[in-house]
C-alpha positions as CSV (number, residue, x, y, z in Angstrom):
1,X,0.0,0.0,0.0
2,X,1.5,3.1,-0.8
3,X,1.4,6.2,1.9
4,X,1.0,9.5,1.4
5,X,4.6,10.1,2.5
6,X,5.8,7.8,-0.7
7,X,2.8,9.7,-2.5
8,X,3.9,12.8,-2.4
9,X,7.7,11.5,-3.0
10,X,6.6,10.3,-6.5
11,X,4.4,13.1,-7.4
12,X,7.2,15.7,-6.0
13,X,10.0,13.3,-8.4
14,X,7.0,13.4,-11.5
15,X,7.4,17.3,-11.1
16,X,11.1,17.5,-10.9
17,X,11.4,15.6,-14.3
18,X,8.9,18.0,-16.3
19,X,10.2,21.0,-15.2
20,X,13.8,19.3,-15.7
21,X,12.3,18.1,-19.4
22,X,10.7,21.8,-20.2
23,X,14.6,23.2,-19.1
24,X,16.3,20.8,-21.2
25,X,13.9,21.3,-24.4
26,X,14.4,25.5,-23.6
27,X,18.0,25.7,-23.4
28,X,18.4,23.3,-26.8
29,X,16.1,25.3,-28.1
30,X,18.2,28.7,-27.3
31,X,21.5,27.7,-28.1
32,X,20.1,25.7,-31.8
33,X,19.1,29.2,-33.6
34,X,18.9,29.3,-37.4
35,X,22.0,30.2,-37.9
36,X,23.0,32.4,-41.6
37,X,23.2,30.1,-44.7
38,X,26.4,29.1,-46.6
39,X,25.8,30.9,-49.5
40,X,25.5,33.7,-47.6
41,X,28.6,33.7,-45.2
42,X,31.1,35.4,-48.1
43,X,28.4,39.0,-48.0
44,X,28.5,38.4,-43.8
45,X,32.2,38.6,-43.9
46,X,31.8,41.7,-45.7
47,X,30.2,43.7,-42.6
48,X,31.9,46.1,-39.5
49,X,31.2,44.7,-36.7
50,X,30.5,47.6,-34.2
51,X,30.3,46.5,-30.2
52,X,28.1,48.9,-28.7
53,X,27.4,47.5,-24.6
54,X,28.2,43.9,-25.8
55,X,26.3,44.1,-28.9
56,X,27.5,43.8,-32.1
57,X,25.9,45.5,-35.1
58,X,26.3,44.1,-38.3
59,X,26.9,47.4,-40.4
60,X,27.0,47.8,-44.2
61,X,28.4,50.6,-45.7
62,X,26.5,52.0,-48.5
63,X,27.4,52.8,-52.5
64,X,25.4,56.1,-52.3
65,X,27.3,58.0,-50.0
66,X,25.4,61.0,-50.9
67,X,21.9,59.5,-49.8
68,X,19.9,60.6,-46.9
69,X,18.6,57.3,-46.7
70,X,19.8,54.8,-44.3
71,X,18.2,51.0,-42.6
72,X,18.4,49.3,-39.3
73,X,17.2,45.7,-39.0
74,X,15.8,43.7,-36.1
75,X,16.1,40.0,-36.6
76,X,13.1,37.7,-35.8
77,X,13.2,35.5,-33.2
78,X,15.9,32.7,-32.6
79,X,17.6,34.3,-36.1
80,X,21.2,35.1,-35.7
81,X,21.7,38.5,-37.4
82,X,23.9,37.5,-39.9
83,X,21.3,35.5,-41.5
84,X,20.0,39.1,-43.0
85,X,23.1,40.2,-44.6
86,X,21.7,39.4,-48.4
87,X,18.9,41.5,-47.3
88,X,21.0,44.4,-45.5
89,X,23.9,44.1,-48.2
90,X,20.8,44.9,-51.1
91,X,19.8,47.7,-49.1
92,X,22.9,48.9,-48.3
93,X,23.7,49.3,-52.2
94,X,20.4,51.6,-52.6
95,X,21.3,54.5,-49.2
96,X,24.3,55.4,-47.7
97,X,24.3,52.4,-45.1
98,X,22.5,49.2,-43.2
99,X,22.5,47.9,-39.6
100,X,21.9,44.4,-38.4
101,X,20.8,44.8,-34.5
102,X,22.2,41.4,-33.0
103,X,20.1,40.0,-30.0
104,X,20.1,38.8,-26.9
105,X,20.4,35.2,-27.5
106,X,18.7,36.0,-30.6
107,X,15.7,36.9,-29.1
108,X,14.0,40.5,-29.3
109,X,11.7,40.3,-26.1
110,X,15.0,39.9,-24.2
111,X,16.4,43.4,-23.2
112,X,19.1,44.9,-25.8
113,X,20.2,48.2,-27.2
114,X,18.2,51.2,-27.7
115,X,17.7,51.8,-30.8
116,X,18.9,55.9,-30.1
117,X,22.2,53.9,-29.4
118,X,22.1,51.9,-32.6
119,X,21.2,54.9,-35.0
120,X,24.3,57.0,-32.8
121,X,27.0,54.2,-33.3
122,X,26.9,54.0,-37.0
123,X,27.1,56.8,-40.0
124,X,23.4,56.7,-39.9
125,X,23.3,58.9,-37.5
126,X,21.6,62.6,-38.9
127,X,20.0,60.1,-41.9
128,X,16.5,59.5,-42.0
129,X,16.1,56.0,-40.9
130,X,14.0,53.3,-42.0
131,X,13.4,50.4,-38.9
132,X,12.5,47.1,-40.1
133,X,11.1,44.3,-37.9
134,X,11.0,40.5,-39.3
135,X,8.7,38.2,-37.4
136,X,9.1,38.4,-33.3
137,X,11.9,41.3,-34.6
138,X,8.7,43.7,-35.8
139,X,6.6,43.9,-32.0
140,X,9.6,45.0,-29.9
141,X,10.5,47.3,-32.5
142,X,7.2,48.8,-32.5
143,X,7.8,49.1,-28.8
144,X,11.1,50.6,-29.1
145,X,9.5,53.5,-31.4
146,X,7.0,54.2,-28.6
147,X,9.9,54.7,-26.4
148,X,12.3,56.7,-28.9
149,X,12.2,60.3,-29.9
150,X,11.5,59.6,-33.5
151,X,12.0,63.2,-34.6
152,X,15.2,63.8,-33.3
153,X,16.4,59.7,-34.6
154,X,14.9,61.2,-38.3
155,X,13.0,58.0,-38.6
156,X,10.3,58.1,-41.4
157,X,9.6,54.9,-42.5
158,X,8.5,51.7,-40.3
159,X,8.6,48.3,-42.0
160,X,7.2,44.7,-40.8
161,X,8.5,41.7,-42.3
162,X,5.6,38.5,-42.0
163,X,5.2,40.7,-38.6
164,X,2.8,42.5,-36.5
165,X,2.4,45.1,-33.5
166,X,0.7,44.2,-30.5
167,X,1.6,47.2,-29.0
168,X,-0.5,50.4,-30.2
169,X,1.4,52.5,-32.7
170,X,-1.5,54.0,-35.2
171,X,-0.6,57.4,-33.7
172,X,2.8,57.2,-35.2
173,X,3.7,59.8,-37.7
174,X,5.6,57.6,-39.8
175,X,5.1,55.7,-43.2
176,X,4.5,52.4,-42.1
177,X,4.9,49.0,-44.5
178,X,3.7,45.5,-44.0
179,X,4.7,42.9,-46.6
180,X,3.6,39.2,-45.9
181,X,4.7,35.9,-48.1
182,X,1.9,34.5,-49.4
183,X,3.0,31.2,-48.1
184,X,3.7,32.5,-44.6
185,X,2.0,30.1,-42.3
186,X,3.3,31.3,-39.4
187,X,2.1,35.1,-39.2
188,X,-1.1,35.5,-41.2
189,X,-3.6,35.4,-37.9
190,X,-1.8,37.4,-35.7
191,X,-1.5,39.6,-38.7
192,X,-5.1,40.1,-39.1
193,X,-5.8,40.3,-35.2
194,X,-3.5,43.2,-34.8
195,X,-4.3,45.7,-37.5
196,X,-5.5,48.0,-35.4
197,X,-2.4,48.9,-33.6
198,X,-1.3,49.9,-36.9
199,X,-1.9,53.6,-38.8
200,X,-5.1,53.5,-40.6
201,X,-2.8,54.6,-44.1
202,X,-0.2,51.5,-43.5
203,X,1.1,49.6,-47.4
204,X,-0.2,46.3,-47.1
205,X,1.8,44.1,-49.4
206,X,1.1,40.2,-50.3
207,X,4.4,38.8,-51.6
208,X,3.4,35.9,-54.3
209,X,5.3,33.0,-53.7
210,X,6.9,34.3,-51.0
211,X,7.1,32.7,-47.1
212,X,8.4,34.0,-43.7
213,X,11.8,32.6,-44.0
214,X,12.9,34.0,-46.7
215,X,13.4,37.8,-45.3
216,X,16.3,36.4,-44.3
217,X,18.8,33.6,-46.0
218,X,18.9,30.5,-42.6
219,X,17.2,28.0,-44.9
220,X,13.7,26.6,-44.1
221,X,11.5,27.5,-40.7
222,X,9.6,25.0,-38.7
223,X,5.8,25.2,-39.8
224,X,6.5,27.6,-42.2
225,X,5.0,27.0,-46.2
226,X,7.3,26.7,-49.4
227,X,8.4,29.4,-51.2
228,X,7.9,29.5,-54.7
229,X,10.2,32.3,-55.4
230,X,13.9,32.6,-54.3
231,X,15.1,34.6,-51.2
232,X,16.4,37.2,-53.3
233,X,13.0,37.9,-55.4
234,X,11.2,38.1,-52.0
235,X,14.0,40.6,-50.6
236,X,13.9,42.9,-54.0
237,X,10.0,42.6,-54.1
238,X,10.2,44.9,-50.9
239,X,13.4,47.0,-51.9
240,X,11.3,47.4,-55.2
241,X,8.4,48.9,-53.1
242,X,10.5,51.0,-50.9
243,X,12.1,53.0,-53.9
244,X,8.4,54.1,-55.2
């Protein structure tokens, strides 16, 4: 007959294993990040790394020096940075620079640099500023834009990337851009449930073809659809949009 004192021993040892499971699943999943594709690696190699309080930013100097034009990038969640060089690189050719914003253990919720700091440690700085936000990258920056002085950053331009806001920013004075792959399974409800934080004269863009992996170049995402266009197509559908 068991007793309650053997009870509770094997209920207490039944919760010491889940909670030891749930750690062991969370710290595999934190340090196995989608990590910047092989193809891509030689355009990576090609960016300053700037530490800024033990953060690197993956800068991209720009061919037009003489733009006023300049981008700053915050990765989605559990995407190292440099898996957005192609995209950072292509913008980089079109203003006079682009900035990767590395995470936290690659994760945007976690607390990281302001984005004052990020604009201030590059040759962005006095350059109007587009922010883009991919996936989990696109609610904190929404969040950080609430909690910047956009006017004085000359930011003008706020872009998600298969992203949304939870946060409410329709009062932002700001062009803002949403673009979403067609075959983005991952994004499309929370999408739709948080339009409203958004201002009412947002671009709405449906990439065709497109998914929510390929902002970036880290090959295929977990529950994510196929892509029936390349990386780079879906990166200069949105570069093509941004220049009109």
């Amino acid at each position: 007959m068991i007793t309650k004192k053997k009870y509770l021993k094997i209920f207490a040892s039944l919760v010491f294993l889940v909670v030891l499971i749930f750690i062991i699943v969370g710290i595999v999943y934190v340090i196995t990040p989608y990590k910047a594709s092989t193809e891509i690696q030689p355009i990576l190699e090609k960016a300053e790394v700037i530490k800024v309080d033990k953060t690197n930013l993956y800068y991209f100097e720009g061919n037009q020096p003489a733009s006023n034009q300049g981008y700053v990038i915050y990765p989605g969640g559990r995407v190292e940075a440099g898996a957005y060089s192609g995209l950072c690189n292509q913008l980089a050719i079109i203003s006079s620079g682009c900035v990767i914003v590395e995470m936290p253990l690659n994760f945007a919720f976690l607390p990281h640099i302001k984005l004052s700091k990020t604009i201030q440690n590059t040759q962005l700085n006095n350059k109007k500023i587009t922010v883009i936000g991919h996936s989990l990258g696109g609610p904190f920056l929404a969040r950080d834009l609430l909690d910047s002085d956009i006017e004085n950053l000359y930011i003008n331009r706020f872009v998600l990337l298969g992203s949304f806001s939870d946060v409410d920013v329709s009062d932002l004075n700001v062009q803002t851009f949403s673009f979403i792959g067609e075959n983005d399974l991952l994004i499309k409800d929370n999408d739709q449930e948080n339009k409203d934080n958004l201002p009412a004269n947002t671009n709405y863009y449906i990439v065709e073809g497109g998914n929510h992996a390929s902002w970036g170049d880290y090959g295929n995402q977990s529950g994510d659809g196929d892509a029936t266009i390349s990386n780079k197509q879906q990166q200069l559908f949105l570069i093509e949009k941004l220049l009109n």
